[in-house]
N, C-alpha and C positions, 0 to 999 in steps of 0.2 A: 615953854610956849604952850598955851592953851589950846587944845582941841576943838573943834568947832561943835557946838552942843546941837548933835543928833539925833533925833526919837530911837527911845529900843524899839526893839523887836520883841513880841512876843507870840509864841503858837507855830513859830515857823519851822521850827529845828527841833528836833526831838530823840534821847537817849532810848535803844527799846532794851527788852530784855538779854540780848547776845551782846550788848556793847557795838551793835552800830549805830553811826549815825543817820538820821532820818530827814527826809527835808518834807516840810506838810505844805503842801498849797491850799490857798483858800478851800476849796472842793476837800479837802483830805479833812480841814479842821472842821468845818461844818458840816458834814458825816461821819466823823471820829473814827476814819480809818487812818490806820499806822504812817502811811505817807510813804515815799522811794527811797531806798538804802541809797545812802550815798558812797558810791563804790569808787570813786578818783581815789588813787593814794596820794596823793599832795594834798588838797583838799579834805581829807581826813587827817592826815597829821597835822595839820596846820588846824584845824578845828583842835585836836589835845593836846597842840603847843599851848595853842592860850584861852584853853579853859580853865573855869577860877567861879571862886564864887563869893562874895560880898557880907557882909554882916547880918543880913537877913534869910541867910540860907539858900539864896537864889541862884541858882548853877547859869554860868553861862560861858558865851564865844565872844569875845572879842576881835573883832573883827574891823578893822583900824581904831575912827571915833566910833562905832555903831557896837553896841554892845547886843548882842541876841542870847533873849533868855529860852535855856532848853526846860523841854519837856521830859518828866523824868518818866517810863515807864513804871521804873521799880526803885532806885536806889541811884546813887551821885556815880556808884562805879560798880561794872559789870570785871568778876575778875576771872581769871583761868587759870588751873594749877597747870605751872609749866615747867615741866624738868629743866635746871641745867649745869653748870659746874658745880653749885656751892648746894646740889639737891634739888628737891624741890621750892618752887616759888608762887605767890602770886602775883600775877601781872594782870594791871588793871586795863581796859581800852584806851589809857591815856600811855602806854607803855612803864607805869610805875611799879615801883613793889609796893607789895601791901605786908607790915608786917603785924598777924595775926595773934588777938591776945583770945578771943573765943567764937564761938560761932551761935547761931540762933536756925530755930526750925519754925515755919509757921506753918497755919490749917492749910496751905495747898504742897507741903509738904516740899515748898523752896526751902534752900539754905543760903545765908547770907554770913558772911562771914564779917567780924568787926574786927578793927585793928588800926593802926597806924597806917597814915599815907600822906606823903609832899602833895600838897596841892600850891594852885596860886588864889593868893589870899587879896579880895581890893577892898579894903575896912573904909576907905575915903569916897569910892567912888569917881574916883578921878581917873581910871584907867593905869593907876602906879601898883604893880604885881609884887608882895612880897612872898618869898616862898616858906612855906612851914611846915612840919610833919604835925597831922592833928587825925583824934580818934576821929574815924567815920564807918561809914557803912558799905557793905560793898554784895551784891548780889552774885552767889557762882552761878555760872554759867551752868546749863544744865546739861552739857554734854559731858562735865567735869562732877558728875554727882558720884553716877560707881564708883571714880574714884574717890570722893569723899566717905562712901560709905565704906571703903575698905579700910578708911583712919577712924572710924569711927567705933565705938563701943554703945549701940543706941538700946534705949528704955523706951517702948512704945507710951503714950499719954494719949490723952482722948483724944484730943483734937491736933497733934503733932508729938515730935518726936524731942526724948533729951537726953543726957549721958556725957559722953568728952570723943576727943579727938586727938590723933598723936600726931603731932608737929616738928618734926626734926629733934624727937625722943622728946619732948615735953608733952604731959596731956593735959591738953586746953579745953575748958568747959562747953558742950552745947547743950542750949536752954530754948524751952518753948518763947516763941513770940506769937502776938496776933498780926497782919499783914499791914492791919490801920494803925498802927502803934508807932512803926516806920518812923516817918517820918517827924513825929512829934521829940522822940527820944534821942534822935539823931541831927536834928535841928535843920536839916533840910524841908525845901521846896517844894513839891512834887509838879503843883502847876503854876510856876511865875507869871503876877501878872503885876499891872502898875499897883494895886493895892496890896499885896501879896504882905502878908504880918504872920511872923512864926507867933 
C-alpha cells in the first residue's frame, strides 16, 4: 500500500553538536538560533529508531508518511567513548557502535572520528529502510576529548593536530582536516533542502 504523498519538512529539526535533538520553530530558523533540546525520551528514541538517510546524503526522521529533514550542526553522528564489557566503545546518539578505522583534527581543534556505522539506508525514496554498515563520519563529543587525548600520540601542525591513536591495542591514524571539507568527502548534507545536490 502506497503512502499518501506528504510535503517534507525542512528546517524544523535539527542534530547540534552533543547529539541532541533540536526542534527550530519558525522564530528559531529565522534568527538562526539552535532551537529547544528535545528532552521526552520516547520521542527521542523514536526520532533514532527511524533515522536514515537517502542517496543524496540528506539525514532525516521519518515520521509516518512525512519525512523531516534534519539540520546537521556538524556531522550525521555525534559519538561518545563509552566503556563497557567488550572495553571501550563508540556509541553514536542513535545508540549504534561506531567501528573506528581513523580519526581527523580540524582548525577549531574538534575531533571527528571516521569508521563504520549501521544506518538506515532509503536509496528509492519510498519510505522502505534497508540497513547497512557504511563509512561515515561522526563528531566526538567534547566532553569525551581528555579522553581522546590520552589515546592519542599527537604532532602539533599549523592549523590542527596529527599523529594516531590507540584503539583496542591497534594504532589508528589521526590526520588534519579543514571543517568545510566535512561534508563534501563524506557525502553528507549539512543543510537539507528541496534542491539540496551533493
Amino acid at each position: 500500500m502506497k503512502w499518501p504523498n506528504v510535503p517534507a519538512c525542512f528546517g524544523w529539526l535539527a542534530l547540534d553538536r552533543r547529539g541532541q535533538w533540536r526542534m527550530r520553530d519558525e522564530f528559531a530558523q529565522q534568527n538562526q538560533l539552535p532551537g529547544q533540546v528535545i528532552t521526552h525520551k520516547t520521542l527521542n528514541d523514536f526520532i533514532s529508531r527511524n533515522y536514515a538517510c537517502d542517496d543524496l546524503g540528506r539525514y532525516f526522521f521519518q515520521n509516518g508518511p512525512q519525512r523531516v529533514f534534519i539540520t546537521l550542526d556538524a556531522t550525521p553522528w555525534i559519538v561518545r567513548i563509552t566503556p563497557s564489557d567488550q572495553g571501550l566503545q563508540l556509541i553514536s546518539q542513535c545508540h549504534s557502535t561506531m567501528e573506528p578505522s581513523g580519526a581527523l583534527s580540524d582548525e577549531g581543534g574538534n575531533i571527528y572520528i571516521v569508521g563504520v556505522i549501521e544506518q538506515n539506508i532509503d536509496a528509492h525514496h519510498d519510505g522502505q529502510f534497508t540497513q547497512a554498515k557504511r563509512l561515515s563520519i561522526a563528531l566526538l563529543h567534547d566532553h569525551d576529548l581528555d579522553h581522546f587525548s590520552e589515546l592519542a600520540k599527537l604532532r602539533e601542525e599549523a592549523c590542527s593536530f596529527e599523529g594516531s591513536w590507540n584503539w583496542h591495542g591497534k594504532q589508528l591514524p589521526l590526520d588534519p582536516i579543514h571543517s568545510q571539507e566535512l561534508s563534501a568527502r563524506f557525502k553528507f548534507v549539512a543543510k537539507p533542502s528541496d534542491e539540496s545536490k551533493l
